[in-house]
N, CA, C and O atoms as CSV, one atom per row, in Angstrom:
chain,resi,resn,atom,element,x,y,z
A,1,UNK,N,N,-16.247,-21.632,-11.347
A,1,UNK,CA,C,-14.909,-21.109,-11.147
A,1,UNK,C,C,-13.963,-22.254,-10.802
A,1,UNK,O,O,-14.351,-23.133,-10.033
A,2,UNK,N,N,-12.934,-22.282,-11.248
A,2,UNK,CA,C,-11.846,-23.025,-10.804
A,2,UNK,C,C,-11.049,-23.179,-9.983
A,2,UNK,O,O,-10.938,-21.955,-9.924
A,3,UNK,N,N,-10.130,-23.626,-9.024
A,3,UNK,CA,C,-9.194,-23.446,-8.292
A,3,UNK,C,C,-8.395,-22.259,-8.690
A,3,UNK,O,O,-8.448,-21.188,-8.086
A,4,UNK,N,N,-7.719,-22.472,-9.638
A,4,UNK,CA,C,-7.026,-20.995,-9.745
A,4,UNK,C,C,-7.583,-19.609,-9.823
A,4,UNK,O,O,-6.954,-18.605,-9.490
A,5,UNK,N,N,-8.397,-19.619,-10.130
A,5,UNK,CA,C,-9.650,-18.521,-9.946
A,5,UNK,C,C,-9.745,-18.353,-8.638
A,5,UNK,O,O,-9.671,-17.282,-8.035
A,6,UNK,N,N,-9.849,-19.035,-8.354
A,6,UNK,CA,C,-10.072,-18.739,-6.434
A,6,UNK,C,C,-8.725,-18.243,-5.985
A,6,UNK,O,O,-8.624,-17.208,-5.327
A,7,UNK,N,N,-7.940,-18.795,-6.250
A,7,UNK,CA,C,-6.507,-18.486,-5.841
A,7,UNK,C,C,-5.821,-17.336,-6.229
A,7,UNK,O,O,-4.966,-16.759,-5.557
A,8,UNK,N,N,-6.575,-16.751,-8.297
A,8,UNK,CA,C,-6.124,-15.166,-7.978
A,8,UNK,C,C,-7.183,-14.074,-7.505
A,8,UNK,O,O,-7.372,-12.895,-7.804
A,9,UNK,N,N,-7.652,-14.769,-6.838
A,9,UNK,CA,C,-8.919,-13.741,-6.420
A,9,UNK,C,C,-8.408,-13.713,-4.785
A,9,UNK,O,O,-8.492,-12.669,-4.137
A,10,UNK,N,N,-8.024,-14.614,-4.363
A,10,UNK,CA,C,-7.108,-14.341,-3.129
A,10,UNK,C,C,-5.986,-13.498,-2.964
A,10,UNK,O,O,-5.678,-12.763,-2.026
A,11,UNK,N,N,-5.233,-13.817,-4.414
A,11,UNK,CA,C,-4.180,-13.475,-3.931
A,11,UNK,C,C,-4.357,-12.075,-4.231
A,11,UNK,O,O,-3.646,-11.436,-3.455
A,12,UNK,N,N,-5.081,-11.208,-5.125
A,12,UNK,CA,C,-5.729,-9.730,-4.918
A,12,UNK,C,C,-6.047,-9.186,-3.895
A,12,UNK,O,O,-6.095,-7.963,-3.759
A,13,UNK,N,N,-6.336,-10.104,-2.936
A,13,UNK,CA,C,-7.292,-9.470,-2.068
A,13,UNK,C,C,-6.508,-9.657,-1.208
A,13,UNK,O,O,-6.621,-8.722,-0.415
A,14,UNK,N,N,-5.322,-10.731,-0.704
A,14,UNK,CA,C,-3.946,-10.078,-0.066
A,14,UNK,C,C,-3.046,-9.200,-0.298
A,14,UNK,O,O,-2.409,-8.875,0.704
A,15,UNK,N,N,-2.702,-8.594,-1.454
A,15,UNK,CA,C,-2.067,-7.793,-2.350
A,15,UNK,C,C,-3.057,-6.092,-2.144
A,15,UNK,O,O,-2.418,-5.041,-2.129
A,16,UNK,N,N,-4.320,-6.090,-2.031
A,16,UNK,CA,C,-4.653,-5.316,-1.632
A,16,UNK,C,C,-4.458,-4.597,-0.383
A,16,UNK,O,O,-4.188,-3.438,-0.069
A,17,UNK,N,N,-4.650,-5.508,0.115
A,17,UNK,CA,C,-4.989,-5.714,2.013
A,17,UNK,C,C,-2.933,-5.061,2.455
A,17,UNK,O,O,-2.594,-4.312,3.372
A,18,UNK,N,N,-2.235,-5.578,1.632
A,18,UNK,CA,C,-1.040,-4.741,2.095
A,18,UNK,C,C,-1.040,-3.422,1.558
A,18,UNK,O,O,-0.583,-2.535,2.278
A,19,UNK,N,N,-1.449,-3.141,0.480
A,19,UNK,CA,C,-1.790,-1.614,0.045
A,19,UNK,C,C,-2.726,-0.567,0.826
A,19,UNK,O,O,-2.743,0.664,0.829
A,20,UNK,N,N,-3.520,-1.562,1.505
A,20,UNK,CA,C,-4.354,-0.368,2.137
A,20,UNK,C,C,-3.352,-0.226,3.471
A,20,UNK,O,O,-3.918,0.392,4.372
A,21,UNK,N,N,-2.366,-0.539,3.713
A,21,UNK,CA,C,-1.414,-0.008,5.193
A,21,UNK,C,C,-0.452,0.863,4.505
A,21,UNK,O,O,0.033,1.613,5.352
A,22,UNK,N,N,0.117,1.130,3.154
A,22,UNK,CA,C,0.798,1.829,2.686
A,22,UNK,C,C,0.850,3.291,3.193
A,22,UNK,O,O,1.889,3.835,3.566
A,23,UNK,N,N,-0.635,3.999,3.164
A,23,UNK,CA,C,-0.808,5.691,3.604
A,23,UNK,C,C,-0.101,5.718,5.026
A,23,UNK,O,O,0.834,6.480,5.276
A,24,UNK,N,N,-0.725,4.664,6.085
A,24,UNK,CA,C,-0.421,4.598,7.680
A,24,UNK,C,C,1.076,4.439,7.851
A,24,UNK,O,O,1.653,5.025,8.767
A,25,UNK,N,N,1.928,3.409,6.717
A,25,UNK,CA,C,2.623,3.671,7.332
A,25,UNK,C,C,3.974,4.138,6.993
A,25,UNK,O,O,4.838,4.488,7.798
A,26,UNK,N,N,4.056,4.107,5.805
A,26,UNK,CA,C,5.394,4.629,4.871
A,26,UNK,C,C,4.908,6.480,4.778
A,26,UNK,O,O,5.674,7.296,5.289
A,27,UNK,N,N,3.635,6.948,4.108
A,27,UNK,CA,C,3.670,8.266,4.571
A,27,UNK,C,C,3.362,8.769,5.968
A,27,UNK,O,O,3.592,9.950,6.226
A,28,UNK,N,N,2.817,7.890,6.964
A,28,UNK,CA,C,2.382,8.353,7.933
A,28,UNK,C,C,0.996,9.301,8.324
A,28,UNK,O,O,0.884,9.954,9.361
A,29,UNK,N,N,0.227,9.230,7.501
A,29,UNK,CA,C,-0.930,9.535,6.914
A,29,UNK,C,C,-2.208,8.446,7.615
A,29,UNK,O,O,-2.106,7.272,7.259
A,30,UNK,N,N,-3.145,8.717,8.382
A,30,UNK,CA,C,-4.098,8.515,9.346
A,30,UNK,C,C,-5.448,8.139,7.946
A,30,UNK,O,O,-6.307,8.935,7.567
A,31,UNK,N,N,-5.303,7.176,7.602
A,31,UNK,CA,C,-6.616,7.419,6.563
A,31,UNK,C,C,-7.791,6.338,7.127
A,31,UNK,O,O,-7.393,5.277,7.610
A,32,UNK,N,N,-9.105,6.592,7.067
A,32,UNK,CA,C,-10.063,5.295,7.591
A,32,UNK,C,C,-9.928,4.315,6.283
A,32,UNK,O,O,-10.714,3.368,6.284
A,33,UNK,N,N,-9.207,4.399,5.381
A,33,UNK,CA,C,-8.865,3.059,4.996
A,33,UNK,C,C,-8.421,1.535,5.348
A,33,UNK,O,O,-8.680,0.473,4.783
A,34,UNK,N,N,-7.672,1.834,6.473
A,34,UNK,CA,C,-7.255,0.937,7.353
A,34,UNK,C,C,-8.027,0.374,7.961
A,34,UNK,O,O,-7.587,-0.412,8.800
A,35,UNK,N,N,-9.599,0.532,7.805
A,35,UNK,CA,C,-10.697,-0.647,8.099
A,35,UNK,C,C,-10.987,-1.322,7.299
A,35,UNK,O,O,-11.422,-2.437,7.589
A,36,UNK,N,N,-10.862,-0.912,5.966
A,36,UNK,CA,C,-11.128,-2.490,4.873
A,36,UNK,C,C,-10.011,-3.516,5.627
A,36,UNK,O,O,-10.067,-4.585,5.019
A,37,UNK,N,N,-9.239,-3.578,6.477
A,37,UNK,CA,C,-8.130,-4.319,6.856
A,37,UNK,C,C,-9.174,-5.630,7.247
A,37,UNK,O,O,-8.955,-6.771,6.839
A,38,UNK,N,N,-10.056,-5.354,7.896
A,38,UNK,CA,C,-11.039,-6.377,8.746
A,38,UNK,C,C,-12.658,-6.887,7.550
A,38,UNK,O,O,-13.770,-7.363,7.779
A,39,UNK,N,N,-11.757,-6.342,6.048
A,39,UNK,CA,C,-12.913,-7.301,5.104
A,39,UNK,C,C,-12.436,-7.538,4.120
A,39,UNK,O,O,-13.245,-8.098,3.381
A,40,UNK,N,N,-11.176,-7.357,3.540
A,40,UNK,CA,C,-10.397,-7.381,2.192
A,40,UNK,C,C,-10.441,-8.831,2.926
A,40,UNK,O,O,-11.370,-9.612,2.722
A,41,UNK,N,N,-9.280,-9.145,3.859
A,41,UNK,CA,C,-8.424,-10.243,3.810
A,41,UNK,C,C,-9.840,-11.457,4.210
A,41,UNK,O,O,-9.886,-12.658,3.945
A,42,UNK,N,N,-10.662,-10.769,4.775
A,42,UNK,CA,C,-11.528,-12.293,4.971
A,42,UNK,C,C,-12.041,-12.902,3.828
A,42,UNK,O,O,-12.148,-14.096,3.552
A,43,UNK,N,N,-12.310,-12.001,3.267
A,43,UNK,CA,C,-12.843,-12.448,1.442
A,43,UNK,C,C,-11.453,-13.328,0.619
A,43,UNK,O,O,-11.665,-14.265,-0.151
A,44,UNK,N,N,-10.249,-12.893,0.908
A,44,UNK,CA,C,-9.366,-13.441,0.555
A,44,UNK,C,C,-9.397,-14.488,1.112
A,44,UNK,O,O,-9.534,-15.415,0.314
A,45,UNK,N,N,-9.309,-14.895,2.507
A,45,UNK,CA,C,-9.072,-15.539,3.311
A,45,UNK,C,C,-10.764,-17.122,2.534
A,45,UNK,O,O,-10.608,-18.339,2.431
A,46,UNK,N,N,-11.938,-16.372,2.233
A,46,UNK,CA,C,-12.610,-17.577,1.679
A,46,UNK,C,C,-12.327,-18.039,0.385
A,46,UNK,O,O,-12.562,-19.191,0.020
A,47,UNK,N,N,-11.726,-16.992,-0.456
A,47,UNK,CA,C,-11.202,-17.566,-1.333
A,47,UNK,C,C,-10.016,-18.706,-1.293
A,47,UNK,O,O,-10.232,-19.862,-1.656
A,48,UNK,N,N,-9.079,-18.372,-0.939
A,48,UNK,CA,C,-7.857,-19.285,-0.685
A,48,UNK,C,C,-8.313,-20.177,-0.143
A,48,UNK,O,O,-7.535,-21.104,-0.367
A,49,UNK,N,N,-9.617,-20.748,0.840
A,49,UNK,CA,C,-9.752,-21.705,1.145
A,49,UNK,C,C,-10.627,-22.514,0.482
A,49,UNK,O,O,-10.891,-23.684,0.758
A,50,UNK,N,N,-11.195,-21.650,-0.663
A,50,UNK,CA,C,-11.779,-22.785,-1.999
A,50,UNK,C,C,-10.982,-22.912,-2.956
A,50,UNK,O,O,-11.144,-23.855,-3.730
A,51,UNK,N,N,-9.981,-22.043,-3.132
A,51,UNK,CA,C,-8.936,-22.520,-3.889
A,51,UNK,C,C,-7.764,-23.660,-2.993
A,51,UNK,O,O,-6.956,-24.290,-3.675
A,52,UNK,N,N,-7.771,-23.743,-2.251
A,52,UNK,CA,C,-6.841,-24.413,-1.609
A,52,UNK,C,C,-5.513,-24.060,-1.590
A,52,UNK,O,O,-4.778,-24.922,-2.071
A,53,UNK,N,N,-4.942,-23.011,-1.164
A,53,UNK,CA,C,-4.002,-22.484,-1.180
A,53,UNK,C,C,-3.214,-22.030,0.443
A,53,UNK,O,O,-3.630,-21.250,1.299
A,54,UNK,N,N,-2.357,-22.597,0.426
A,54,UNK,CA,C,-2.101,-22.870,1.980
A,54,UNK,C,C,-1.282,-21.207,2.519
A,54,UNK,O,O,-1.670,-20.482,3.434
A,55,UNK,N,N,-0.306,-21.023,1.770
A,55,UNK,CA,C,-0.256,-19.822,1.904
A,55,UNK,C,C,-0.749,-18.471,1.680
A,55,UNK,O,O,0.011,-17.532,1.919
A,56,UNK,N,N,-2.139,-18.216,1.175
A,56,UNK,CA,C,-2.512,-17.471,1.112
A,56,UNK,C,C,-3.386,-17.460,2.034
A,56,UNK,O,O,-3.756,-16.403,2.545
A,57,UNK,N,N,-3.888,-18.733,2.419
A,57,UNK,CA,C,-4.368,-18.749,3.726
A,57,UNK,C,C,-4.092,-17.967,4.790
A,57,UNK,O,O,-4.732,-17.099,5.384
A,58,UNK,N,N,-2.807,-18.528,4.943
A,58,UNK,CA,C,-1.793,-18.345,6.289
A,58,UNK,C,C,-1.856,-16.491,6.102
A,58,UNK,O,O,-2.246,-15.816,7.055
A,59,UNK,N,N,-1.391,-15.770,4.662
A,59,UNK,CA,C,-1.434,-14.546,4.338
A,59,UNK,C,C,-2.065,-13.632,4.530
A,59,UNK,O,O,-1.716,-12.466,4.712
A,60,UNK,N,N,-3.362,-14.232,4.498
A,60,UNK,CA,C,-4.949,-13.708,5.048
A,60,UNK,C,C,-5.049,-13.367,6.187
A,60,UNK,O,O,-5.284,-12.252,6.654
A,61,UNK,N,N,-4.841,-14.495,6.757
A,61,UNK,CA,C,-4.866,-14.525,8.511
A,61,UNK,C,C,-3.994,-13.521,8.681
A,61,UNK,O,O,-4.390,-12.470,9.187
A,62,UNK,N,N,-2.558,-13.693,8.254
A,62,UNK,CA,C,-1.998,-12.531,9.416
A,62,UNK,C,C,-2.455,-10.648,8.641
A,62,UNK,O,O,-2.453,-9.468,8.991
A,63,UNK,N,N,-2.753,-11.431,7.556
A,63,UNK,CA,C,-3.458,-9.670,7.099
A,63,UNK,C,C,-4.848,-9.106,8.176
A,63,UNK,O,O,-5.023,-7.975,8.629
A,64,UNK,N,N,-5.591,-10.191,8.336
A,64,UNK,CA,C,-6.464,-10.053,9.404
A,64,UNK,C,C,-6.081,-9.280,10.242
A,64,UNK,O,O,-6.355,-8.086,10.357
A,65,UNK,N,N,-5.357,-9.995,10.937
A,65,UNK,CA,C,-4.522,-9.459,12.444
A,65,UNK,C,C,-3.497,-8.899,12.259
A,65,UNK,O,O,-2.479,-9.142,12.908
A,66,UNK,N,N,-3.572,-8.089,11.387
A,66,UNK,CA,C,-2.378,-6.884,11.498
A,66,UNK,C,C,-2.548,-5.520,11.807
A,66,UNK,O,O,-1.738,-4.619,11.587
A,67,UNK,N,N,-3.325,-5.460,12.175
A,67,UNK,CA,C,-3.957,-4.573,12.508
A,67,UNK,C,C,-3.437,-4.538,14.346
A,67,UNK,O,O,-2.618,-3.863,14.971
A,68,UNK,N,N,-4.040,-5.225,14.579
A,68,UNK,CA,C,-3.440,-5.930,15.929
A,68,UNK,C,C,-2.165,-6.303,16.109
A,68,UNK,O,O,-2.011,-6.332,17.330
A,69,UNK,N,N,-1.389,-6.536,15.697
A,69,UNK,CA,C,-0.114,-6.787,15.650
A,69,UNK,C,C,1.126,-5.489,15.414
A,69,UNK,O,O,2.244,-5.444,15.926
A,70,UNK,N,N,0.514,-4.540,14.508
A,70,UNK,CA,C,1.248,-3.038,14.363
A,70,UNK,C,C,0.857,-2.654,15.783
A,70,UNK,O,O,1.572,-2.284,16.714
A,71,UNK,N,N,0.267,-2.735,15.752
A,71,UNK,CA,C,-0.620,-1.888,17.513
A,71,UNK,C,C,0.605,-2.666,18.392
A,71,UNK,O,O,1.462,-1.821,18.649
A,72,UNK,N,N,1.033,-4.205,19.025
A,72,UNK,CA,C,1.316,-4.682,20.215
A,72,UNK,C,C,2.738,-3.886,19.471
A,72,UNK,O,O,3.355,-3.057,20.139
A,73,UNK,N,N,3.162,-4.211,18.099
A,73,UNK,CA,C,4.498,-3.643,18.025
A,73,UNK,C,C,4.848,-2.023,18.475
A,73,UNK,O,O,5.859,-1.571,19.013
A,74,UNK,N,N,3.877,-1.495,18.130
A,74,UNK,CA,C,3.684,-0.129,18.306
A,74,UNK,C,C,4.070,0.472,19.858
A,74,UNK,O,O,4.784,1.431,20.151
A,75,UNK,N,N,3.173,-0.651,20.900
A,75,UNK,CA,C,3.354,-0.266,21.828
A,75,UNK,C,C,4.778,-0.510,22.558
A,75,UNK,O,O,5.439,0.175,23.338
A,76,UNK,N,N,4.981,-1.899,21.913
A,76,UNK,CA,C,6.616,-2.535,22.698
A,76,UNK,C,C,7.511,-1.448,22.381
A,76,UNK,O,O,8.427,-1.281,23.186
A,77,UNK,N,N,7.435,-0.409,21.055
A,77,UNK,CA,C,8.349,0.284,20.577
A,77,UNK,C,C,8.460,1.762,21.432
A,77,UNK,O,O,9.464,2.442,21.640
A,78,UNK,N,N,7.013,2.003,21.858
A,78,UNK,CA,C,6.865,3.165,22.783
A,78,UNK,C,C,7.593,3.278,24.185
A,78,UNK,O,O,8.195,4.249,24.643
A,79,UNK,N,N,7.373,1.990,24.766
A,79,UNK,CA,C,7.049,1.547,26.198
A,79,UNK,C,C,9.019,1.685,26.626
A,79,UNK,O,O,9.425,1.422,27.758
C-alpha cells in the first residue's frame, strides 16, 4: 500500500467517525452507535500515521475524544 492509500483509508475512517454522531445529535436519537466512536478513529488514527498525514492525525485524535468533550460541553451547558 502506498501513502495515499493510507491516507484515504484515514480519511474514511474520520469521515465516518463524524457520521456515527449524526443520530445523537442533529436528530437527538440515543443509538449504541456512538461506541464505534472509541474504534473507527483509532484505525484512522493508524492509518494517518502510516500515511503521514498530520491532519488527519490531529482529526483522529479529537474524533477519539469526542466523546468526552460533547459530555464536558454538555455539562458546562447544563450547569
Amino acid at each position: 500500500m502506498t501513502n495515499q492509500h493510507h491516507g484515504i483509508f484515514a480519511l474514511v475512517c474520520f469521515i465516518s467517525s463524524i457520521l456515527v454522531w449524526i443520530p445523537n445529535i442533529v436528530f437527538k436519537v440515543a443509538t449504541p452507535l456512538v461506541l464505534l466512536i472509541f474504534i473507527i478513529p483509532v484505525i484512522g488514527l493508524v492509518f494517518a500515521i502510516l500515511g503521514k498525514k498530520i491532519w488527519l492525525i490531529v482529526g483522529n485524535v479529537v474524533m477519539f475524544f469526542s466523546f468526552f468533550i460533547l459530555m464536558a460541553v454538555g455539562y458546562i451547558i447544563n450547569s
